[in-house]
C-alpha positions in Angstrom: -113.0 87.0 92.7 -115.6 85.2 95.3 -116.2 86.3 98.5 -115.1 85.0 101.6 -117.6 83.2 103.5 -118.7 84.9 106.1 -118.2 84.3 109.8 -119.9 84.7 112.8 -117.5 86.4 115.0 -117.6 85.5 118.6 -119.1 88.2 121.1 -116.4 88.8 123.1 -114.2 89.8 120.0 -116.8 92.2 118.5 -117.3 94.2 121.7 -113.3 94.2 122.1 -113.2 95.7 118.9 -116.3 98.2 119.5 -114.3 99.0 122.5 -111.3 99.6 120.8 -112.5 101.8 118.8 -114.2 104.2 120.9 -110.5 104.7 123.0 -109.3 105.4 120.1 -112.1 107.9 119.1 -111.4 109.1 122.7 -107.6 109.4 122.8 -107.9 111.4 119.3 -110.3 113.9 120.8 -108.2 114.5 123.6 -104.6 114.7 121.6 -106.6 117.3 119.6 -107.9 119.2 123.1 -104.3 119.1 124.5 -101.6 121.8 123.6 -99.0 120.3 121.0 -95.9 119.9 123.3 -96.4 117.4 126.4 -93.7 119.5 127.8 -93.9 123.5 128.2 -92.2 125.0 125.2 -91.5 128.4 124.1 -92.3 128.1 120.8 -91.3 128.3 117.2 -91.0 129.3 113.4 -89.1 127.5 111.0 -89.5 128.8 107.5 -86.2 127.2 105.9 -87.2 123.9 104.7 -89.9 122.9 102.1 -93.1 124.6 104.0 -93.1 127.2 107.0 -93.3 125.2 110.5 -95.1 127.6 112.9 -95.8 126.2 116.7 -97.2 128.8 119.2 -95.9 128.8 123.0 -97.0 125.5 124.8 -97.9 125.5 128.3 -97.5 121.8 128.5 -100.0 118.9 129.6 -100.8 118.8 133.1 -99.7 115.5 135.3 -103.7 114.7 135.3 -103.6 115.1 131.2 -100.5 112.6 131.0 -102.4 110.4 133.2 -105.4 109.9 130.8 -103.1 109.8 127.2 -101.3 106.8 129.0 -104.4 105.3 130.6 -105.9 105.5 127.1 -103.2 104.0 125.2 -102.4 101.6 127.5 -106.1 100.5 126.9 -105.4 100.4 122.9 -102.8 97.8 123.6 -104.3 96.1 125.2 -107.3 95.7 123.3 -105.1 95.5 120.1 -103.5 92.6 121.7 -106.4 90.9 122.9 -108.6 91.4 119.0 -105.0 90.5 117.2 -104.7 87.0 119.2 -108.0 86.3 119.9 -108.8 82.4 119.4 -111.2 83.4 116.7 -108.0 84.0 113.8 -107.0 80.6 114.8 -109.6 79.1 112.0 -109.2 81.8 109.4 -106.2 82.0 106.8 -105.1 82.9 104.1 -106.0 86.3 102.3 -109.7 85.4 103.7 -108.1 86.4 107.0 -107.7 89.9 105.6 -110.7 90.0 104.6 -112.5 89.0 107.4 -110.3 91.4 109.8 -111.8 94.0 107.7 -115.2 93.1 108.1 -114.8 92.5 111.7 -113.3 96.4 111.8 -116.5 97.2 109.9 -118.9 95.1 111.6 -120.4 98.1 114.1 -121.2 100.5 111.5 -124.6 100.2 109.7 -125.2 97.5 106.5 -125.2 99.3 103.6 -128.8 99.8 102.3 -130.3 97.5 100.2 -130.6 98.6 96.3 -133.8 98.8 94.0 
């Protein structure tokens, strides 16, 4: 199968996507900080279906914790929105566009280095 030919992708939409993600990098750090129940819970073990379900007591996320999940994602969306309908997709088609979405969602990581 030949490649695609490779593009040259505008600056705006690689530093949307850089952007992207480090919120998400971000948000998944702090959903991993945060206790498991937005609101405070009591608890729980459930051991009757398939695979025990244990959750310990939950104080709850604080009105300053909800702020910065919803700040966050509200950021994702828009930066989904704004990489997902950017101009640039308007020339490629196709399974090349595939292709090309995935370089672009690879394109901040380090080339591969070169063999022997």
């Amino acid at each position: 199968m030949p490649e695609s030919p490779p593009h040259e992708f505008p600056a705006d939409l690689l530093a949307a996507q850089e952007e992207l993600h480090q919120v998400r990098s971000e948000l998944h750090a702090l959903l991993r900080r945060l206790p498991w129940c937005v609101e405070p819970h009591d608890g729980f073990s459930d051991d009757h279906g398939w695979r025990k379900l244990e959750r310990p007591a939950s104080p709850g996320w604080t009105p300053d914790e909800q702020a910065e999940v919803e700040k966050l994602r509200a950021r994702e969306r828009e930066l989904a929105v704004f990489v997902t309908c950017h101009r640039f997709w308007e020339q490629v088609s196709g399974p090349e566009a595939v292709d090309t979405r995935m370089r672009l969602k690879h394109a901040h990581e380090a080339p591969p280095p070169e063999g022997p």
